[in-house]
N, C-alpha and C positions, 0 to 999 in steps of 0.2 A: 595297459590301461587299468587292469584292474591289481596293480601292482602296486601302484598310489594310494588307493585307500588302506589296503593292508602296510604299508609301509606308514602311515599316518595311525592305523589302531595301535602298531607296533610302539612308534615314538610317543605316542598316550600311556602307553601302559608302562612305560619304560619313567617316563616323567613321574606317574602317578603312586608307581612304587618309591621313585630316590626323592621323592617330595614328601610322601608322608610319616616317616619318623620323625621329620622336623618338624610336623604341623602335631604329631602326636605329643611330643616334649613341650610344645609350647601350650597345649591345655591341658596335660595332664597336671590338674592340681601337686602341690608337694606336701610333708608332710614336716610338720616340725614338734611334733608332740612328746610332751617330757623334754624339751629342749632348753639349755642353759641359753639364753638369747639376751640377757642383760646388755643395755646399751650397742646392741645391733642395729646398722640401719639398714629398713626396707622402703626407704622413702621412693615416693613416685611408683614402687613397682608392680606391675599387674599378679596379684597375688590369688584370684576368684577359686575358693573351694577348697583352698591350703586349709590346714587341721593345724590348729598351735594348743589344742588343748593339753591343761597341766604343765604349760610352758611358766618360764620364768621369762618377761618379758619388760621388768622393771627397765627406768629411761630408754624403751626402743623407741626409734623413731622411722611412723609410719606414716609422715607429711604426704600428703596427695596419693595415698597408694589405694589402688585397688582391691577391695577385699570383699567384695560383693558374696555372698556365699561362706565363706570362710568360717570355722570352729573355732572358738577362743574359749570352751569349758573349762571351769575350774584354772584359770591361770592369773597368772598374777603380772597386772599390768600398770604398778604405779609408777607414775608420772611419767609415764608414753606419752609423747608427741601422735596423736590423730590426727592432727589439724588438717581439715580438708579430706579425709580419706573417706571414702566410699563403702562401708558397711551392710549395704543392704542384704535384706535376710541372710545375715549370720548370727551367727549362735554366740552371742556372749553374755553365757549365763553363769551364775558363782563366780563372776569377775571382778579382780580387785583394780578398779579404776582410780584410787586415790593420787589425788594432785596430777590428774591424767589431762590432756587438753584435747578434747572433743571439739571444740569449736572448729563450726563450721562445718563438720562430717555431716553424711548423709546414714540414717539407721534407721530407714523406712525399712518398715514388716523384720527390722530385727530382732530375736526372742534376746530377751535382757533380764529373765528374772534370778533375783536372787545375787544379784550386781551392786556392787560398792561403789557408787558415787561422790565420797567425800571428799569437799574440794576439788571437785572434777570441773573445767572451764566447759560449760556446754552451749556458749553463746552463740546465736545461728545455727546448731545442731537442727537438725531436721529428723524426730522421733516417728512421722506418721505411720501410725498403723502397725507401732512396734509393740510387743509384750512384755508390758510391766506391770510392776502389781502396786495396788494404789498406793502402800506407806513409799515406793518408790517415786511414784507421782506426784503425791504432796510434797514430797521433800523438792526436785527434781521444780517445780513450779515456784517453790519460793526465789530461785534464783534463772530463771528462765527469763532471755531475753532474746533479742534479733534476729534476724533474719537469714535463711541461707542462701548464699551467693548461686548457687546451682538450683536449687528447687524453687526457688521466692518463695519459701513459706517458715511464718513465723515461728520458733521455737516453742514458745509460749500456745499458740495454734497448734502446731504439731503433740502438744503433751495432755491438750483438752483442756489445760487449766482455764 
């Protein structure tokens, strides 16, 4: 009788150790900083809290990926595919986004200053509540349009203009 429950703590504790490395590898952020990543793709993948700061990230494509949290200091990301990726509060400040395609990404509460937006597509981007500094915002409002498919909120709404 009382061989059952000790036999059932045993098989817990047996599961709970060969189960958690795999659950560890699967949220431990990665890191990719200082990384040559030109025309790599991370499309679709859950990326929360990865470091790519001082990457080279020219044409990467990060369509629908996960990056909520994520470092992108100092790297240089032109014409990356965003489209649709999840940025929320991450850090991508001194970023070189030129001819980069934001649309439709989400970068509530992301810190963004000191970010290069030239000819960056931000159409449907969803900016609430991110940090930028106003000559970014003026610029950033002259071409702000729609709506994001995930938040309904408008771009234009989102940047205050």
């Amino acid at each position: 009788m009382f061989w059952r429950p000790l036999a059932t703590l045993f098989l817990a504790i047996i599961l709970f150790f060969w189960a958690t490395p795999a659950l560890a590898d699967w949220t431990h952020p990665m890191s990719f900083s200082n990384a040559e990543l030109s025309r790599h793709d991370f499309s679709g993948q859950s990326l929360q809290a990865s470091e790519f700061s001082n990457a080279n990230m020219e044409l990467a494509n990060f369509l629908g990926a996960d990056l909520r949290g994520a470092v992108f200091s100092a790297s240089v990301m032109t014409k990356a595919n965003l489209h649709g990726a999840d940025l929320s509060n991450a850090m991508v400040d001194q970023v070189n986004l030129t001819g980069a395609d934001l649309s439709d990404a989400v970068l509530t509460e992301a810190l963004l200053l000191r970010t290069i937006f030239t000819d960056t597509n931000i159409v449907g981007a969803d900016f609430t509540d991110a940090i930028l500094d106003g000559a970014q915002i003026k610029e950033l409002c002259k071409k702000a349009s729609g709506l994001n498919s995930k938040t309904g909120v408008e771009t234009r709404y989102s940047l205050g203009c």
